[in-house]
MARTORDREN-317090 format. One record per atom (N, C-alpha, C): residue number from 1; residue in one letter; x, y, z. Coordinates in Angstrom, 1 decimal. Example, Ala and Ser with C-alpha at 12.3 -4.5 7.8 and 13.67 -1.06 7.14 Angstrom:
<recs>
<rec 1, A, <13.2, -5.7, 7.8>>
<rec 1, A, <12.3, -4.5, 7.8>>
<rec 1, A, <13.2, -3.3, 7.8>>
<rec 2, S, <12.8, -2.2, 7.1>>
<rec 2, S, <13.7, -1.1, 7.1>>
<rec 2, S, <12.9, 0.0, 7.9>>
</recs>
This chain:
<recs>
<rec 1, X, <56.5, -48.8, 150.5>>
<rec 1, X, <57.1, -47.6, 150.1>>
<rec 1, X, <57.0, -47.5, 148.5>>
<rec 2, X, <56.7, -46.6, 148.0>>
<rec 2, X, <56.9, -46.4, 146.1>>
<rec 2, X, <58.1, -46.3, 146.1>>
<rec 3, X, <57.6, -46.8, 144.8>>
<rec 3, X, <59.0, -47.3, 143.8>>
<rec 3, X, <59.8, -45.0, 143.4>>
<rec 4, X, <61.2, -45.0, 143.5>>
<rec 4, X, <61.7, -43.6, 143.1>>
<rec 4, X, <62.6, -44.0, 142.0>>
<rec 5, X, <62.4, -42.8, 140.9>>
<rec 5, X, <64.1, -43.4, 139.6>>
<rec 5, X, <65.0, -41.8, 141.0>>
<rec 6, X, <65.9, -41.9, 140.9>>
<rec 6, X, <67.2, -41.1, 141.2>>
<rec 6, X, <68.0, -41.5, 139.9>>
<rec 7, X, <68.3, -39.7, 139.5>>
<rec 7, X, <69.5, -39.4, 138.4>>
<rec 7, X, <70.9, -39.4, 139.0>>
<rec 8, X, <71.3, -39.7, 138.3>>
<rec 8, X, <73.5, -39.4, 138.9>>
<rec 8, X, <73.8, -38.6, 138.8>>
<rec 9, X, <73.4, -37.9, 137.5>>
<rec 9, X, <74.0, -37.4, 136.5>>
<rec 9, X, <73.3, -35.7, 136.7>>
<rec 10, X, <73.6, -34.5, 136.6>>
<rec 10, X, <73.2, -33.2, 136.7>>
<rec 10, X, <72.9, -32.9, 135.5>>
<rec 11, X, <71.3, -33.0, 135.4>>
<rec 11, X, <70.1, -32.3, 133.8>>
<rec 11, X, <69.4, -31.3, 134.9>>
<rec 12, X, <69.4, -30.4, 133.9>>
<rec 12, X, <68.9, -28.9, 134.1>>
<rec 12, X, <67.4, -29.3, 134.2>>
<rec 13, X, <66.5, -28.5, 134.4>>
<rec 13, X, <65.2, -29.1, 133.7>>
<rec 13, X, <64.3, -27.4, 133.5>>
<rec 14, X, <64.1, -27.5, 132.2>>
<rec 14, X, <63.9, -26.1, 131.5>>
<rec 14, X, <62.2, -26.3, 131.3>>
<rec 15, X, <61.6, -25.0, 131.1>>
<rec 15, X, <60.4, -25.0, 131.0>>
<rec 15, X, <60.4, -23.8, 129.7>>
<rec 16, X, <59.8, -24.3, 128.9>>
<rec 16, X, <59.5, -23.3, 127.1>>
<rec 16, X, <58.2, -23.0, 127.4>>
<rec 17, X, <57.6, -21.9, 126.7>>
<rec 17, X, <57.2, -21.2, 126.2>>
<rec 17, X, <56.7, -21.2, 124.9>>
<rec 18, X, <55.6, -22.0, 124.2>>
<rec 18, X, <55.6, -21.7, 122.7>>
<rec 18, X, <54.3, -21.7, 122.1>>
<rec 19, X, <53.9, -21.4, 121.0>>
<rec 19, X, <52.9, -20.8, 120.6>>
<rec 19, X, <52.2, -22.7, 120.5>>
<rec 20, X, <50.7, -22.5, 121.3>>
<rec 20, X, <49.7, -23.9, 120.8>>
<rec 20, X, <50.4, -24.7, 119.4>>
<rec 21, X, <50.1, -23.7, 118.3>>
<rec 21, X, <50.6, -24.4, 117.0>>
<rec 21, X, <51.7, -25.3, 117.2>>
<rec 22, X, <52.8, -24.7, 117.7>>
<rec 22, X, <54.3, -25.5, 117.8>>
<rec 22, X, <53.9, -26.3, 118.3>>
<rec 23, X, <53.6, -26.5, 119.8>>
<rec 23, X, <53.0, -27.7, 120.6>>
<rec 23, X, <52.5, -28.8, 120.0>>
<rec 24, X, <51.5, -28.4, 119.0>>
<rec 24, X, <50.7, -29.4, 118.7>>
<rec 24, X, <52.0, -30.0, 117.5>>
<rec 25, X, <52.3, -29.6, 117.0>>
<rec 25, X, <53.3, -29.8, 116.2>>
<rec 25, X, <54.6, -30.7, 116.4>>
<rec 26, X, <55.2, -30.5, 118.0>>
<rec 26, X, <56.3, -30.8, 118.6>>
<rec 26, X, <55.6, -32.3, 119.1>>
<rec 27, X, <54.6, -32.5, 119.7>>
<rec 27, X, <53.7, -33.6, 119.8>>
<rec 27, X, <53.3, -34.8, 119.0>>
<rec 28, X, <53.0, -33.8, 117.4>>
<rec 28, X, <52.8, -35.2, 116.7>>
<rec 28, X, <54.0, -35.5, 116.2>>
<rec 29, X, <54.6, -35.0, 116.1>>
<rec 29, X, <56.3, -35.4, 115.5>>
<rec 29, X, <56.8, -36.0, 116.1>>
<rec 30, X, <56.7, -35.9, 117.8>>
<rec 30, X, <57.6, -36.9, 119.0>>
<rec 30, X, <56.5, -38.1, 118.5>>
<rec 31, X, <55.2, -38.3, 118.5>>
<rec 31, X, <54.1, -39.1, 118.2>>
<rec 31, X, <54.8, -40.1, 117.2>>
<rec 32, X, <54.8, -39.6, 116.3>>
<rec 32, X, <55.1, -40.1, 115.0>>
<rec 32, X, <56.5, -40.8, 115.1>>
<rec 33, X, <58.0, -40.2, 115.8>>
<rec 33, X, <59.3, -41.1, 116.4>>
<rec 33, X, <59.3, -41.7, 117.0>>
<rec 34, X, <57.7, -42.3, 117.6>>
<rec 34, X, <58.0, -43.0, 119.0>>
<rec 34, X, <58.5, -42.6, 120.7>>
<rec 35, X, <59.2, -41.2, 120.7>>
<rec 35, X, <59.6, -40.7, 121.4>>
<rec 35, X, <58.9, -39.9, 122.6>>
<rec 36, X, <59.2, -39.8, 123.7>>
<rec 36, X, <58.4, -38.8, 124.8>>
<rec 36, X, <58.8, -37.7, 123.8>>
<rec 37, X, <57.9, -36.8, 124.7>>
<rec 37, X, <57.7, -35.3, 124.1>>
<rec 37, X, <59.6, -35.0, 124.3>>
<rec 38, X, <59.6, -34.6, 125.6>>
<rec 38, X, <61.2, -33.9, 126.0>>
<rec 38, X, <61.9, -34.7, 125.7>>
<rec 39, X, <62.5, -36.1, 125.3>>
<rec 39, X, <63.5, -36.6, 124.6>>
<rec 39, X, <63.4, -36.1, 123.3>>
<rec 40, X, <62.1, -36.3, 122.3>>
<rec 40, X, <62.3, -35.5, 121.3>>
<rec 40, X, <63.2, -34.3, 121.0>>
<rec 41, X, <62.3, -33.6, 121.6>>
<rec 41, X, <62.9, -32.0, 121.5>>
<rec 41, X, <64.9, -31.5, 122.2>>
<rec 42, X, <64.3, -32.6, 122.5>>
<rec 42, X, <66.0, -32.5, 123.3>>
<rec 42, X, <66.8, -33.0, 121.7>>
<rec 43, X, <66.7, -34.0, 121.5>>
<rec 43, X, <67.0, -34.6, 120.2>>
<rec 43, X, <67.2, -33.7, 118.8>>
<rec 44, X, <66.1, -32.4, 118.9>>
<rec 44, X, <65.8, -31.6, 117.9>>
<rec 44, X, <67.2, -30.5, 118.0>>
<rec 45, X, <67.1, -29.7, 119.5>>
<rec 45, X, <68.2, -29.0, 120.1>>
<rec 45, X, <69.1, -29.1, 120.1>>
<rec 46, X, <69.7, -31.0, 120.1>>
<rec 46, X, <71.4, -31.4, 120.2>>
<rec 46, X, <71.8, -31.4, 118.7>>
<rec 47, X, <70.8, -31.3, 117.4>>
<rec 47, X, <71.1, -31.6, 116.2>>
<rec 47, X, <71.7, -30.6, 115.5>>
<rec 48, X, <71.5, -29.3, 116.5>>
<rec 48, X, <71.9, -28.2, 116.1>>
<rec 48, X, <73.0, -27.8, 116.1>>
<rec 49, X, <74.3, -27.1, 115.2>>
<rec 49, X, <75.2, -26.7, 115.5>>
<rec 49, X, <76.0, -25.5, 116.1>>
<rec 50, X, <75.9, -25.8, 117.8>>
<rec 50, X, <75.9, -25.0, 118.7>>
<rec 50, X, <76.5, -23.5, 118.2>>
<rec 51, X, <77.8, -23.5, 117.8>>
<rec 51, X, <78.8, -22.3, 117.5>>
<rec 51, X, <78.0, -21.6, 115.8>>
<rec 52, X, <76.8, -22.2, 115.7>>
<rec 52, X, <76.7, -20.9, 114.1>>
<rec 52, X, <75.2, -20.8, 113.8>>
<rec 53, X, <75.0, -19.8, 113.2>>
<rec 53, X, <73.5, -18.9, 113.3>>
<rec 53, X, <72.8, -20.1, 112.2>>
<rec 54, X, <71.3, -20.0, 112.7>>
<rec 54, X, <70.8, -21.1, 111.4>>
<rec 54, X, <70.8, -19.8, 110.7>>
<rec 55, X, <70.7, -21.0, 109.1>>
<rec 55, X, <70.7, -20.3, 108.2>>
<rec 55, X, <69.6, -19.5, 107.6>>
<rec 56, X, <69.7, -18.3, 107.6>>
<rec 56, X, <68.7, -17.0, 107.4>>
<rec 56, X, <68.0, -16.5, 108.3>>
<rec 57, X, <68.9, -16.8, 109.4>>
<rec 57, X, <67.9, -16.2, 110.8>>
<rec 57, X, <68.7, -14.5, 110.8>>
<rec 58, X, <69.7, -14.1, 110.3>>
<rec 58, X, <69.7, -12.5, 110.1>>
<rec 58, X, <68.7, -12.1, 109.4>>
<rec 59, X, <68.2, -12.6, 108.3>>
<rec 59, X, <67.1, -12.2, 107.3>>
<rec 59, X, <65.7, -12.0, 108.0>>
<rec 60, X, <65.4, -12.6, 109.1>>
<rec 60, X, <64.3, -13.5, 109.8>>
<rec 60, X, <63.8, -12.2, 111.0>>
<rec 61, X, <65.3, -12.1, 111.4>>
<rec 61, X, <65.2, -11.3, 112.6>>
<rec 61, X, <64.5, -10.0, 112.4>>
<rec 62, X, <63.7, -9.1, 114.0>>
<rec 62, X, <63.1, -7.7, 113.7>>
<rec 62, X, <64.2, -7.1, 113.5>>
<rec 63, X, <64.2, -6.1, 113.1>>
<rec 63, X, <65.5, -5.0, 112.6>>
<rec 63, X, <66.5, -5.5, 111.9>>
<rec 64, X, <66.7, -6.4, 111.9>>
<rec 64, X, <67.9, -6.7, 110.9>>
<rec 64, X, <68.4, -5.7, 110.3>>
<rec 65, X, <70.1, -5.5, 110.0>>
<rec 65, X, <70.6, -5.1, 109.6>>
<rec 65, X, <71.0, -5.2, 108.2>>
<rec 66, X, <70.7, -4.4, 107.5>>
<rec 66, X, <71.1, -4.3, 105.9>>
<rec 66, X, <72.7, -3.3, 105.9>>
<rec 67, X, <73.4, -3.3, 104.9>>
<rec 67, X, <74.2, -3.0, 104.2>>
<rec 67, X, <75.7, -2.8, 105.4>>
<rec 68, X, <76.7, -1.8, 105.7>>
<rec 68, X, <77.9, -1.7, 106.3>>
<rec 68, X, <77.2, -1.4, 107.8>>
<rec 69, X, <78.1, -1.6, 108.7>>
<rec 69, X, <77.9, -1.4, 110.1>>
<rec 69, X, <78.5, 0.4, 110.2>>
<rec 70, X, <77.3, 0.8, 110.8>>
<rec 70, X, <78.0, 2.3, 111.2>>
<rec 70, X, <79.7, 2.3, 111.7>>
<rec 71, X, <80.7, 3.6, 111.8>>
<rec 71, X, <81.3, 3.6, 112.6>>
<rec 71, X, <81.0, 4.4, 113.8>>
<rec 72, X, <81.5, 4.1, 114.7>>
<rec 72, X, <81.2, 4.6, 116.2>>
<rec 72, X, <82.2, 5.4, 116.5>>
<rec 73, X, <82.6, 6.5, 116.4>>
<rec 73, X, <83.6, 7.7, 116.7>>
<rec 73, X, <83.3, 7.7, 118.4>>
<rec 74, X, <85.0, 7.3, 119.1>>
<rec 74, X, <85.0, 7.4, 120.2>>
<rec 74, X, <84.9, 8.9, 121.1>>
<rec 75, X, <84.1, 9.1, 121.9>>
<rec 75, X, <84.1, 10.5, 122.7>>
<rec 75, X, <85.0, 10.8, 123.5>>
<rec 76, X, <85.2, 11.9, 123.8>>
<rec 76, X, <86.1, 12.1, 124.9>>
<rec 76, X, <85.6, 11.8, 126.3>>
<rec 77, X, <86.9, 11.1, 127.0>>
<rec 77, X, <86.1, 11.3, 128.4>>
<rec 77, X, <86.1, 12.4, 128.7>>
<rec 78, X, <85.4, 12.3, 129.7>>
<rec 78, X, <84.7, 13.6, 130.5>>
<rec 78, X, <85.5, 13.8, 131.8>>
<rec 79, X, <85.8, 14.9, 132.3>>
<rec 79, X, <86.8, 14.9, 133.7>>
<rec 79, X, <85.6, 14.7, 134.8>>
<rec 80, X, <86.4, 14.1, 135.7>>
<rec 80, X, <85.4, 13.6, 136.8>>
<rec 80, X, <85.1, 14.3, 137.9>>
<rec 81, X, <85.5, 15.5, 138.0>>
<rec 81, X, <84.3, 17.1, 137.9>>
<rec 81, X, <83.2, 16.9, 136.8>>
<rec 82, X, <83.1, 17.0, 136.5>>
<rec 82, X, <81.8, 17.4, 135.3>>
<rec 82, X, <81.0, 16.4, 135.5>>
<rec 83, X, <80.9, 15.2, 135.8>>
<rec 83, X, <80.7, 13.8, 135.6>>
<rec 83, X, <79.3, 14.0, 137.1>>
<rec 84, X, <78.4, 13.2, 136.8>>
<rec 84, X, <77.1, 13.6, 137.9>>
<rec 84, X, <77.5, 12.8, 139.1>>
<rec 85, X, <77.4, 12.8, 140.2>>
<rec 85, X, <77.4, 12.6, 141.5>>
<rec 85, X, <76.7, 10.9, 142.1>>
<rec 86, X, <77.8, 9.8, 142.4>>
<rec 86, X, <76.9, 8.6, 142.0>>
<rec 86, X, <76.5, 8.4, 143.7>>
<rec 87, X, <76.3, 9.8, 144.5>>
<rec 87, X, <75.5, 9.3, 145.9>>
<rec 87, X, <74.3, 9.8, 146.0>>
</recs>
């Protein structure tokens, strides 16, 4: 019978998405730590601090927002006569 590892422990197991360049990139870097690929990157992910935006990723982002946030003037509701038919 082959040899099986069995976990105890409950790991998700995720699959990314990333442009070749990253790859090649995420590769020689685990290369260069000694590390498998996915311990690396796992290692890269935990370094991060979960609760706050990196820094300049509003700047980074499509649309980003420049200057005061609109205000949003609340509507009236509508009477539920008027209101369209949800059958």
């Amino acid at each position: 019978m082959g040899k099986y590892t069995r976990y105890t422990c409950g790991m998700a197991q995720l699959n990314l998405y990333v442009t070749d360049e990253l790859a090649a990139r995420l590769k020689a870097e685990a290369l260069q730590a000694k590390l498998p690929l996915s311990r690396y990157v796992v290692g890269q992910l935990t370094k991060r601090d979960g609760d706050a935006w990196p820094e300049g990723y509003f700047e980074r982002v499509c649309g980003s927002w420049v200057g005061d946030a609109p205000v949003i003037e609340d509507l009236p509701a509508e009477p539920l006569s008027e209101m369209d038919s949800w059958e």
